[in-house]
C-alpha positions as CSV (number, residue, x, y, z in Angstrom):
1,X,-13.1,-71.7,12.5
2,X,-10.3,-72.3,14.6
3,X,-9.4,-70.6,18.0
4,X,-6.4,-69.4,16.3
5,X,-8.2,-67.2,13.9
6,X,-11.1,-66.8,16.4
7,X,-8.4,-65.0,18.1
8,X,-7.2,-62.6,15.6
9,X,-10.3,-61.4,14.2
10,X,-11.1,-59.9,18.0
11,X,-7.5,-58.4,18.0
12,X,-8.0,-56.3,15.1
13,X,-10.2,-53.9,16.8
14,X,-11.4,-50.6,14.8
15,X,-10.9,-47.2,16.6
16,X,-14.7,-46.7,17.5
17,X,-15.0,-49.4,20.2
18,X,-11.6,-47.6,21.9
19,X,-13.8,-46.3,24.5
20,X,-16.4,-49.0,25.2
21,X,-13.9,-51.1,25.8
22,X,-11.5,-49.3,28.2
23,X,-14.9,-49.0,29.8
24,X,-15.8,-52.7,30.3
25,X,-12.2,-53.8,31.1
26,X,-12.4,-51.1,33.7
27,X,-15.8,-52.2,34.6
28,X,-14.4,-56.2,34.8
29,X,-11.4,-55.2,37.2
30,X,-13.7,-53.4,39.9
31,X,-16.2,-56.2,39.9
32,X,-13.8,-58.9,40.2
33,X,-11.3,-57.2,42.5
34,X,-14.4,-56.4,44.2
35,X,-15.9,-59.9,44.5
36,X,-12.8,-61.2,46.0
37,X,-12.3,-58.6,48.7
38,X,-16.0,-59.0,49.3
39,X,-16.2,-62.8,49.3
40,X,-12.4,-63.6,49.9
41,X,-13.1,-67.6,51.2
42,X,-15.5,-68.4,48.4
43,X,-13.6,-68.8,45.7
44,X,-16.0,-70.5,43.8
45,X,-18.4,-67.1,43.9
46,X,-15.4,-65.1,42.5
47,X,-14.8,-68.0,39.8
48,X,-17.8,-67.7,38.7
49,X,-17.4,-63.5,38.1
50,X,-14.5,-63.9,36.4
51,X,-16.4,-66.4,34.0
52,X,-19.1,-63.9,33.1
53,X,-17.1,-61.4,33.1
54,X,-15.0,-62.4,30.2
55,X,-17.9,-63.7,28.8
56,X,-19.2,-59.9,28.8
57,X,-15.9,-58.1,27.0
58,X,-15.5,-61.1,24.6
59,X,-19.0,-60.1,23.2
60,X,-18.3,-56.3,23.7
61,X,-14.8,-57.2,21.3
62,X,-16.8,-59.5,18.7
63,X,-19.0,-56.2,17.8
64,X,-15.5,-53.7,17.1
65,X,-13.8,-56.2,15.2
66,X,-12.9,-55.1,11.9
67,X,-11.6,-58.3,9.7
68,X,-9.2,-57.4,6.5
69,X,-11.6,-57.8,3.6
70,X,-10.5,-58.2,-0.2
71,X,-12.5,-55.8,-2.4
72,X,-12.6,-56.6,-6.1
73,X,-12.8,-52.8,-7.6
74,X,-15.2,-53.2,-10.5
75,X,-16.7,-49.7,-11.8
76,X,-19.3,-52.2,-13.1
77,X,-20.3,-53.7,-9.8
78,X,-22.0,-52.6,-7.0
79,X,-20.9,-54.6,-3.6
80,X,-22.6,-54.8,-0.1
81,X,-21.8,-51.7,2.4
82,X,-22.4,-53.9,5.2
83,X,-22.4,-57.8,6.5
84,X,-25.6,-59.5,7.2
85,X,-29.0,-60.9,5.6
86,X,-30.4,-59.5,3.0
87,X,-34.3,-58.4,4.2
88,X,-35.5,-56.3,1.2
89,X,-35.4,-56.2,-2.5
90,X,-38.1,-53.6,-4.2
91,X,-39.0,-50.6,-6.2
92,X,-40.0,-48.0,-3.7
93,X,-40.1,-44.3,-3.7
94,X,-37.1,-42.7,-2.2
95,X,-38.3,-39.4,-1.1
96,X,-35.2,-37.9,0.3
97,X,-32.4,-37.1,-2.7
98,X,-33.7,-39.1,-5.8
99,X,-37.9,-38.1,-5.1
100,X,-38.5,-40.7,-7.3
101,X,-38.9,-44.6,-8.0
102,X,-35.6,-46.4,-6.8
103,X,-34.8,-50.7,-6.7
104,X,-34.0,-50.8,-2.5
105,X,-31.6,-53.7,-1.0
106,X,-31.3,-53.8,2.5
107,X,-29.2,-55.4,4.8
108,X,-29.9,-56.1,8.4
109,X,-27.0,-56.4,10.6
110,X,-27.0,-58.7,13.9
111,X,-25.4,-58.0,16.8
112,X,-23.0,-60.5,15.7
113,X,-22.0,-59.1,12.4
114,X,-19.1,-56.8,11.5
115,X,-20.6,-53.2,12.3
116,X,-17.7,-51.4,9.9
117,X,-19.8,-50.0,6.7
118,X,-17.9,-49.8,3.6
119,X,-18.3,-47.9,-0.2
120,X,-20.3,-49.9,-2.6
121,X,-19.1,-48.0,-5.7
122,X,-16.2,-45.8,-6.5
123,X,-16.8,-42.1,-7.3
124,X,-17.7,-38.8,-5.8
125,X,-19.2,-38.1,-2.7
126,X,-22.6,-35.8,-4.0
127,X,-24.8,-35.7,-0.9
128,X,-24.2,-36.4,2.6
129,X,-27.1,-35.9,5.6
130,X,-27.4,-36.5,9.2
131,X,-31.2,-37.2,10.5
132,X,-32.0,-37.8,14.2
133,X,-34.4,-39.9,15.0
134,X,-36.6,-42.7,16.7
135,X,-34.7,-46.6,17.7
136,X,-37.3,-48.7,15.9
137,X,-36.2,-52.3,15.8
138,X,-34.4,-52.1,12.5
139,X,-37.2,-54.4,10.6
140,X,-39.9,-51.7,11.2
141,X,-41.7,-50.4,8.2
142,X,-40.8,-46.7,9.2
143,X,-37.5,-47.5,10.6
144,X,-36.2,-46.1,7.4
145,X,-37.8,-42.6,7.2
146,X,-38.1,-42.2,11.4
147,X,-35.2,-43.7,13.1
148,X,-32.0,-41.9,13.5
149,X,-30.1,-42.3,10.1
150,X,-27.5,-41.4,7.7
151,X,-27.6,-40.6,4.2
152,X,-24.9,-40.9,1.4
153,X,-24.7,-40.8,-2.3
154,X,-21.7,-41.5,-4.4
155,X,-21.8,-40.9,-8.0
156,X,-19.7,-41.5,-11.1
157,X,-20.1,-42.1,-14.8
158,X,-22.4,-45.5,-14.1
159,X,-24.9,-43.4,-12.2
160,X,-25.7,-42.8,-8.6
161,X,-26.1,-44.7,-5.6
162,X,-27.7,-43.9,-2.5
163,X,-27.2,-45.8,0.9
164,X,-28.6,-44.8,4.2
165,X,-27.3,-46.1,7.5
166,X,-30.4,-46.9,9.9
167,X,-30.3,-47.3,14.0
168,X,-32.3,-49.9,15.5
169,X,-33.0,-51.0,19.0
170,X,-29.4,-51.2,20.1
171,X,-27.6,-49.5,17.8
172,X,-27.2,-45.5,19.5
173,X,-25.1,-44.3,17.3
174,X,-24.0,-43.7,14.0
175,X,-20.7,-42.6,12.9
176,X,-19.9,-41.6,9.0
177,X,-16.5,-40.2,7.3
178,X,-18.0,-39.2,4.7
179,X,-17.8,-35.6,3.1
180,X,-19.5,-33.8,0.1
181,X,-16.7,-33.9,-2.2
182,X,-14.6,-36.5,-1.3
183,X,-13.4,-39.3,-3.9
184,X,-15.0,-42.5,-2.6
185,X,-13.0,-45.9,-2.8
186,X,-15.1,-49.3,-3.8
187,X,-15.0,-51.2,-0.7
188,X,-13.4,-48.6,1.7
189,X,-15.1,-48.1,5.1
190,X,-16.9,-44.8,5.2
191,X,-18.6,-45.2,8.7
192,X,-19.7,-47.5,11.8
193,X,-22.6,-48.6,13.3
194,X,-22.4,-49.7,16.7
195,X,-24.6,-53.3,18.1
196,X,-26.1,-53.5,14.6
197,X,-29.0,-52.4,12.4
198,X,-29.6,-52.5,9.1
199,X,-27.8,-50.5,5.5
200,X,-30.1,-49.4,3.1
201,X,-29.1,-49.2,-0.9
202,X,-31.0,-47.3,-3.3
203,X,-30.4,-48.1,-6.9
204,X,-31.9,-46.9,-10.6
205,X,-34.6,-49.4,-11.2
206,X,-33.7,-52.0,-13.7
207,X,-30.5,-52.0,-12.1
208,X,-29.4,-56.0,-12.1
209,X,-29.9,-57.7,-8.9
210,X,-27.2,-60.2,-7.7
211,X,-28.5,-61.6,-4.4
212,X,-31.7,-62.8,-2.4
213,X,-33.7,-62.2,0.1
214,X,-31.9,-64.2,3.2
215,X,-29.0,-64.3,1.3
216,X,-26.0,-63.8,3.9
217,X,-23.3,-61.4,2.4
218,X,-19.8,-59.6,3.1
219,X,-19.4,-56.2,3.0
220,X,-17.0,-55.1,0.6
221,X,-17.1,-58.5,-1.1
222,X,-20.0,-59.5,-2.1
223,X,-21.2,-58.6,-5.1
224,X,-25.4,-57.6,-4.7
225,X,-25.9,-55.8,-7.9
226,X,-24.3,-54.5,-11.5
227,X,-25.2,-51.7,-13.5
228,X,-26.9,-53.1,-16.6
């Protein structure tokens, strides 16, 4: 990729990072304007602050950037909520909405994925729960049922899907948009996750699967699954 577009993927910044960021710039100007009163005929010493220093906030703007993506609407498909690898495909019980035999996908997000979470069908919003919880790392057997976590369900005349935002070790919070009632768009963001985790996707089994375990995919782009 070039610096070019390196450049303008960290410019376009979504809202929940406002604050971090005014933070570490604010952070970066006391410690180097501190460094150079302290140390004001080594040069060198404050050279080398400035170079971490950037090094810090270009890593603090890599996780808020929030790249355009190109969703392909398709009542028939149903498309990743979140970038990252895919780390589970199975029929498990989902004990929570459905208390009943679901096919599960998850994704597990890096701290160097896009943290925006997006709709991965159209329809209404039926169910929408907050739990608190523990900050397992995000590949934890329980992380799904004990960490702090988010649950949604969007339903139209295809059926019902259910996805479930998960914490991990660094991620501290979760933010949703989502309502009871509202109209959910295909491929429009309905929450954040800040320094990664992992997106959960509960589906009717039989459902047809379109990726694999490892695979990498783009949320609100890639295609993981359509109704059969």
């Amino acid at each position: 990729m070039c610096y070019h577009q390196i450049l303008i993927q960290l410019l376009m910044l979504h809202r929940e990072g406002t604050l971090t960021i005014t933070i570490t710039l604010l952070f970066i100007a006391v410690v180097n304007i501190g460094l150079y009163l302290i140390f004001p005929c080594f040069g060198w010493i404050n050279w080398i602050g400035l170079i971490l220093t950037l090094g810090l906030l270009y890593i603090i703007l890599q996780f808020f950037r929030n790249p355009k993506r190109n969703t392909v609407v398709d009542i028939n498909t149903i498309i990743a909520p979140a970038d990252g690898k895919v780390v589970v495909i199975e029929e498990v019980e989902e004990p929570e909405y459905f208390k009943g035999k679901r096919l599960q996908i998850s994704i597990f997000m890096s701290p160097f994925n896009v943290h925006v979470n997006r709709y991965p069908i159209s329809g209404k919003v039926n169910y929408v729960k907050y739990h608190a919880g523990l900050y397992l790392v995000a590949w934890h057997p329980k992380s799904s049922t004990d960490n702090e976590r988010s649950t949604v369900v969007v339903g139209n005349e295809k059926g019902e899907v259910l996805f479930r935002q998960i914490a991990g070790a660094l991620a501290r919070r979760i933010v949703y948009y989502a309502k009871e009632g509202d109209q959910a768009e295909q491929g429009k963001e309905f929450g954040f996750i800040k320094f990664g985790s992992r997106v959960d996707v509960f589906l009717p089994v039989g459902t047809k699967v379109n990726v694999q375990l490892e695979q990498v995919v783009r949320g609100g782009e890639t295609i993981i699954a359509s109704w059969s």
